[in-house]
C-alpha positions in Angstrom: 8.6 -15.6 9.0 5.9 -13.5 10.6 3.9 -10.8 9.6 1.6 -8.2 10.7 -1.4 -6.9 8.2 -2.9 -3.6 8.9 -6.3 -3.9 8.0 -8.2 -0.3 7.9 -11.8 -1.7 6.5 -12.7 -5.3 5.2 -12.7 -4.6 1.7 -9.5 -3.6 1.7 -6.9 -6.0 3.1 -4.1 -7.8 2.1 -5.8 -9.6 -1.4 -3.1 -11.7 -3.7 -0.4 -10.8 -1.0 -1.8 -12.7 1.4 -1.4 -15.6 -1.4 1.9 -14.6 -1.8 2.7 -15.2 1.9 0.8 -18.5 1.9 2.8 -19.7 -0.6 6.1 -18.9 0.7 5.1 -20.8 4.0 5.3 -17.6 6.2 2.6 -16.4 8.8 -0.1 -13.8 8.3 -2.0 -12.1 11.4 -4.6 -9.5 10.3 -5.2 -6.7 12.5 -8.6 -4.7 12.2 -7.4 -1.9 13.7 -10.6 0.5 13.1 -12.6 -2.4 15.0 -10.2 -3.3 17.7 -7.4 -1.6 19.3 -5.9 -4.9 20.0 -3.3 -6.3 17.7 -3.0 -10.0 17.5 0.7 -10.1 19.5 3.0 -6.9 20.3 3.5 -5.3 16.5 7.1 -4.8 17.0 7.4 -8.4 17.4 7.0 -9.3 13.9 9.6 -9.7 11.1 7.3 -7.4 8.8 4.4 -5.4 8.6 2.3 -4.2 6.3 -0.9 -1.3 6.2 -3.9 -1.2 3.4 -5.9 1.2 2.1 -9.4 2.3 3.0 -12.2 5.1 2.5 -11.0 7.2 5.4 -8.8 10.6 5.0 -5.5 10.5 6.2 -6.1 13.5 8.4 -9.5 12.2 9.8 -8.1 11.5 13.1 -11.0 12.7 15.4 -13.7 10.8 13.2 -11.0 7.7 13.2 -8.8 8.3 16.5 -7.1 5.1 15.2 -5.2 6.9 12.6 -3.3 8.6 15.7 -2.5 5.1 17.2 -1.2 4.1 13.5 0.9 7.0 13.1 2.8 6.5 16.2 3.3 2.9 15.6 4.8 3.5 12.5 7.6 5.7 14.0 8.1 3.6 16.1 8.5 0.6 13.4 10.6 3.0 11.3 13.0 3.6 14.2 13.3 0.2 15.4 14.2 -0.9 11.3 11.0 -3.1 11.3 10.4 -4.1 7.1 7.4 -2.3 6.3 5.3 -1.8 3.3 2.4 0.6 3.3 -0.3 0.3 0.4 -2.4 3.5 -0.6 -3.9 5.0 3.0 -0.7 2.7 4.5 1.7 4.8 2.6 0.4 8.0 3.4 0.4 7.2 6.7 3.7 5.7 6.5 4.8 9.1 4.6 3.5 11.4 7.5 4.9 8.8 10.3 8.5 10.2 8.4 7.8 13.6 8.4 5.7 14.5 5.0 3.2 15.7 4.6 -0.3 13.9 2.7 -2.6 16.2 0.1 -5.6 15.7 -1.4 -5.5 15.9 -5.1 -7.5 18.0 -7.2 -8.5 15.0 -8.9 -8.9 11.6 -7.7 -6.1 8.9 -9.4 -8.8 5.8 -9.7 -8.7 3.4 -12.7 -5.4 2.1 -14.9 -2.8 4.4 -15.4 0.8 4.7 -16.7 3.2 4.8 -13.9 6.5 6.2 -14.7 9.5 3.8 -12.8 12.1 6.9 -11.6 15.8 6.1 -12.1 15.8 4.7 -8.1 12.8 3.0 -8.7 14.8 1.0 -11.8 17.1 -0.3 -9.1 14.9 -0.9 -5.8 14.4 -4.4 -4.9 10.6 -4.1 -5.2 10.1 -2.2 -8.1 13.0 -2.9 -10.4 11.5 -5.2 -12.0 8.3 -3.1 -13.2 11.0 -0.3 -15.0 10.8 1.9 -16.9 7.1 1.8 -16.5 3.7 -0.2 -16.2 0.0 0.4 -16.2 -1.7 0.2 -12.5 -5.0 -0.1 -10.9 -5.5 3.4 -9.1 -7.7 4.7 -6.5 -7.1 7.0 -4.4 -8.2 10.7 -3.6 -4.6 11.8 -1.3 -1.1 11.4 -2.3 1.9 11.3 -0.6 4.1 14.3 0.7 7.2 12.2 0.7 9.7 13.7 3.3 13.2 14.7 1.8 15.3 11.8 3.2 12.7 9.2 1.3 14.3 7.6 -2.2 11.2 8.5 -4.6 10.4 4.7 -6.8 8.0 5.7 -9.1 5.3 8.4 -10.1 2.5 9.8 -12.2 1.7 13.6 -13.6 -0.1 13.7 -10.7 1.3 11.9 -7.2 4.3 10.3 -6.0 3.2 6.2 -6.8 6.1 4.3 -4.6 9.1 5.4 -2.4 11.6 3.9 -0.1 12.4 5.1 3.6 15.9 3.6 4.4 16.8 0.3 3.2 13.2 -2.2 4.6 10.1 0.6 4.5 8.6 1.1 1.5 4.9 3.3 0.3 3.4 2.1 -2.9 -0.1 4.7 -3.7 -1.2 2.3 -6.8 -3.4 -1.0 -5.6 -0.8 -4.2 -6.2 -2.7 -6.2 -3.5 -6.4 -5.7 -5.2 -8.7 -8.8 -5.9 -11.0 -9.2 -8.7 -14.0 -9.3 -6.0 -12.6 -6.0 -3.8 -12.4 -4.3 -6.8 -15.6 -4.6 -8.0 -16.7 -3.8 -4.2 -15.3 -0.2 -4.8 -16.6 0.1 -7.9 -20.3 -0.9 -7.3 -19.9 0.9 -3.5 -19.7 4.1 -6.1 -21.7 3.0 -9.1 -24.6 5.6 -8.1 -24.6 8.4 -10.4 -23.7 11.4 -7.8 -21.0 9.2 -6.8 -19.6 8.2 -10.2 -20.1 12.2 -11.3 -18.4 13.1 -8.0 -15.1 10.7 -8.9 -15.5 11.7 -12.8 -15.6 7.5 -13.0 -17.8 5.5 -15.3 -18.1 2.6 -13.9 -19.2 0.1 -16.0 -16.1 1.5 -18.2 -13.9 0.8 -15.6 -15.0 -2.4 -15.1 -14.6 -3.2 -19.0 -11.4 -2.3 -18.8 -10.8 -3.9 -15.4 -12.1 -7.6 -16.2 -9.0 -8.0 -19.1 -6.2 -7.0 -17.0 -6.6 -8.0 -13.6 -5.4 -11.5 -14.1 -2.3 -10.3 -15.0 -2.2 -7.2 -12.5 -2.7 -9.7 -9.8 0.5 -12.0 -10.7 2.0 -8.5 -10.9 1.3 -7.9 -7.1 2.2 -11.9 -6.0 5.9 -11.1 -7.5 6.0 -7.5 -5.7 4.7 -9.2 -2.4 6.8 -12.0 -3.1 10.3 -9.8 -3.6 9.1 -7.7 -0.2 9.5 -11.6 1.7 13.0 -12.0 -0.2 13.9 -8.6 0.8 13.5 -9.4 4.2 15.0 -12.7 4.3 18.2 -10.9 2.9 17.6 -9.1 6.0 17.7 -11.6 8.4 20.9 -13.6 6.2 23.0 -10.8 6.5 22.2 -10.2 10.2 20.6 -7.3 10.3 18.3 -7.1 13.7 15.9 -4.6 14.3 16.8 -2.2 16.8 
């Protein structure tokens, strides 16, 4: 198995998925697509892809004309029945590829908090398992206008946190794919007090609360990487070709 990871900045790749992959024996090409507009081999090509997060805005597409590119790519993926999985920015982008529509919050999502598993979410291949709730590392400033043919997973008060497009492309707004050491890059990247004032964070608070948990959180995003590879394998056992 192949796969394609959509890189938007270098802090914020694929992390403990990318362990995940290694482990099941499949293939991982990063693309840097903010610093190349050269993919590794022809996207469609792959069995899967996947898109992370990063500090741009989801409608900065004349600061980052890349974000056009990734749009258009990702229609094209979700018409041809590529298995996709889009993490924070990937999922927004993912989410307006489909028709919706991204907002900014009034109030950024960043730290742990209780994600609510919705009654689809309880019987989706990836987040089944996580019912009927769990706590999640946040960060993020835009949610996700999910278009009305997507299958909502889970949620917050505040933003859609996962959803399903058909049967193989799946958004997840919470970070599953974090590493100890990109985490504390965020945090530290924002540790100024303007910054932390401007994101209502403490950070040395979040990282007290962040040092406990993120052992576990990151076995939590091997299995949810891991169940993505078995979904596609099913995939390719029943015989089901992308278009």
């Amino acid at each position: 198995m192949r796969l394609l990871s959509i890189n938007h900045q270098r802090d914020a790749g694929p992390g403990v998925f990318a362990e995940a992959i290694a482990g099941a024996g499949a293939q991982l090409d990063e693309w840097f697509i903010a610093e190349t507009q050269i993919p590794p081999a022809d996207p469609t090509g792959f069995d899967a892809v996947m898109s992370f997060g990063g500090s741009m805005d989801v409608d900065q597409e004349e600061l980052h004309p890349w974000l056009v590119d990734e749009k258009a790519l990702l229609q094209k993926l979700l018409t041809a029945g590529t298995p996709f999985l889009g993490v924070c920015l990937g999922a927004q982008l993912l989410s307006e590829a489909a028709g919706g529509n991204a907002h900014r919050l009034a109030r950024p999502e960043i730290g742990w908090l209780e994600v609510e598993v919705c009654t689809d979410g309880a019987h989706d291949a990836l987040l089944g398992t996580l019912a009927p709730h769990f706590e999640a590392f946040e960060w993020h400033h835009w949610a996700c206008g999910v278009p009305g043919h997507a299958t909502v997973l889970a949620r917050t008060p505040a933003s859609t946190q996962a959803f399903r497009i058909g049967d193989c492309a799946w958004g997840i707004q919470f970070h599953a794919e974090v590493t100890p050491a990109d985490a504390e890059a965020w945090i530290t990247e924002h540790e100024s007090e303007s910054e932390a004032k401007r994101l209502g964070i403490d950070p040395e608070a979040l990282r007290a609360q962040t040092a406990p948990r993120i052992a576990a959180w990151n076995v939590l995003g091997r299995e949810l990487c891991a169940r993505f590879l078995a979904a596609i394998e099913a995939r390719h056992d029943a015989g089901v070709q992308s278009a």
